[in-house]
Steps between C-alpha positions, in 0.01 A plus 500: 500500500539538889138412707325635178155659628183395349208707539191216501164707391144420668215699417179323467367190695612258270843625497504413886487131453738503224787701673461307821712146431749716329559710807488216688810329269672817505463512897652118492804561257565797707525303798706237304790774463341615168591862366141615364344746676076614382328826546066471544334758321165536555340730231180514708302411159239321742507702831225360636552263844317209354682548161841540606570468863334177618716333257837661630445340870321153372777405248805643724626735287677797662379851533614692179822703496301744319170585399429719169161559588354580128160383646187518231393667197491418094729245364719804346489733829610172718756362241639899504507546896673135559773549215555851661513416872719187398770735270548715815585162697762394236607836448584510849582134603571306174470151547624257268234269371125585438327195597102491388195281550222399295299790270362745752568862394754544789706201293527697156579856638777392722653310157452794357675720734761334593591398164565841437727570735695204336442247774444154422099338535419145612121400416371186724211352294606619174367391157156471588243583260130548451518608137211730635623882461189608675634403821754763696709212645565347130630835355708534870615102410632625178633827586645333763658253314650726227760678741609161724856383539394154673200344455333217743234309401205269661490236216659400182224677329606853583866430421380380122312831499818725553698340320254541217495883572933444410621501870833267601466229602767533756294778621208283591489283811123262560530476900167446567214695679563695842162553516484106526784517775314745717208231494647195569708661780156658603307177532456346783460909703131524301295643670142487526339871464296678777191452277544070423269407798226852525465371106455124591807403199573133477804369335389420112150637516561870425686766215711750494468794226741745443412763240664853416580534148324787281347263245320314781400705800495866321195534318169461733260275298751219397665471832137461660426237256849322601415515893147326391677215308760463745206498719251257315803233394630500912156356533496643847876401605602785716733748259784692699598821257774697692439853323802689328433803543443605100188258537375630825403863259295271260322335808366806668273555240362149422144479665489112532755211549464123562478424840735224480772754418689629814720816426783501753790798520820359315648206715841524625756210327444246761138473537425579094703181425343300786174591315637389159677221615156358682251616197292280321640727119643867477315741242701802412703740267838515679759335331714354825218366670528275197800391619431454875222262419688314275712385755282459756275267270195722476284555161511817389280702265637855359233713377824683207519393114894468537753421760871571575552174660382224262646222734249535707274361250733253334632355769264638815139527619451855333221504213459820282169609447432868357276683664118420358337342811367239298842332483519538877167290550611247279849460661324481875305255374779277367624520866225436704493229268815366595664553157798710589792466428831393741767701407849460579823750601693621270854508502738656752154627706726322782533769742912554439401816187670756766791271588577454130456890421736596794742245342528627176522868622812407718658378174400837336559757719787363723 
């Protein structure tokens, strides 16, 4: 195939720091006298500045060659609109390859549709798995997963669970995380945010909370009762919570919050990882967070009953622990009490997961 086109699909902030090391190895074989050529396509899934463009200029990833603009609505009504405006694309301007991110919505219904116009899909951080059908991403995972040509994974662990779902091996490839890349390329341009020094943060002696999933931040009574014990088990340790914007509804109608709790607008990639990077733990729900902390060293509670990245527990910082506040106040008390544990990497979190990708796509589509 002659400089095969691959259209590389972003929708949702955590697609952002996913597709940015392989556009950046794409941009380097390119200048290397390589023959693959990428299309951005920006479903406009998150539209929002602080969701989606922030992350464009901060991680140097170009402007999109297109936009689909779906913007918001029901899970159904966005899946239809992005699968829609995306047909018309590759009805149009067929590329070659379908390469997806993650489990946002934006990843399954670009499968989906390009799939059916017969063109090939390649799913980065495939084989993931919650076991928790409750969750949208899981049943986007799977969907995902059940129309993919090439597969690459972000541990060992994923490629057993394919090939227990009876795909090829030789269709699998564990490259590691380019989530992980965009870190470690990320590290030492941190930045501090506006707030750090109005707040009076100190390296070590603060938290960060992210929360945004239904089963935590939906219903008013139990979410208030999670702020208090988030609140109480601090014991007075300044808590950052950047505020997705599915929280922020909940919020409006709480009449009282801790004190200690500061509710900031959603950080841009730079100064959110400065904050997790220099935080004493992380409390949240979101499953890559899981991951950022592992690397960086930093204990990490998550307030879910399952997870789709179980290295972060085996092998990382990351501690499960449902979502009955109880078993948060017993876990802050383990670290205050200087019981946590180390952690470690795991394997192929090395930074090179785009390099490796971009590799075996040459040998695939050229």
């Amino acid at each position: 195939m002659n400089n095969p086109l691959i259209d590389i699909i972003a929708g949702a902030r955590p697609n952002f720091m996913k597709i940015a090391p392989i556009i950046h190895a794409l941009e380097a074989q390119k200048q290397a006298g390589g023959s693959l050529r990428y299309r951005l396509v920006h479903t406009g899934q998150h539209y929002d500045a602080r969701m989606s463009g922030d992350f464009f200029a901060q991680l140097g990833i170009p402007a999109p060659d297109v936009n689909l603009e779906a913007g918001s609505g029901t899970q159904a009504q966005q899946t239809a609109a992005i699968m829609v405006r995306y047909e018309k694309l590759l009805l149009e301007n067929p590329s070659h390859l379908c390469l997806v991110v993650g489990d946002v919505t934006s990843t399954m219904a670009c499968a989906i549709a390009a799939q059916k116009l017969h063109i090939p899909v390649a799913h980065v951080e495939a084989g993931i798995r919650s076991g928790d059908w409750t969750m949208p991403e899981e049943i986007n995972r799977m969907v995902t997963d059940a129309i993919t040509n090439w597969f690459f994974t972000t541990s060992q662990m994923a490629s057993d669970n394919l090939q227990r779902n009876g795909v090829d091996k030789e269709r699998i490839f564990f490259v590691g995380n380019t989530m992980i890349d965009t870190l470690l390329a990320n590290m030492g341009r941190l930045r501090p945010p506006p707030f750090w020094d109005e707040l009076e943060l100190k390296p070590g002696n603060y938290f960060v909370v992210t929360l945004h999933r239904p089963s935590n931040v939906d219903a008013l009574a139990s979410f208030e009762h999670l702020l208090k014990a988030i609140g109480e088990g601090t014991q007075e340790l300044p808590v950052v919570f950047p505020v997705h914007p599915r929280t922020a509804g909940t919020l409006k109608a709480m009449p009282g919050l801790p004190a200690s709790i500061y509710f900031v607008e959603p950080q841009p990639y730079l100064e959110f990882n400065w904050l997790v990077k220099n935080a004493k733990a992380v409390i949240t729900d979101s499953g890559g967070i899981t991951e950022e902390t592992t690397v960086m060293g930093i204990p990490c509670m998550t307030l879910r009953n399952s997870t789709e990245r179980p290295e972060t527990v085996s092998v990382g910082t990351n501690k499960i622990l449902g979502t009955d506040p109880a078993a948060l106040s017993e876990a802050l008390e383990r670290l205050f009490a200087g019981k946590w544990k180390k952690g470690s990497i795991p394997e192929k979190w090395d930074g090179r997961a785009g390099e490796r990708i971009v590799g075996e796509l040459e040998r695939l589509l050229v």
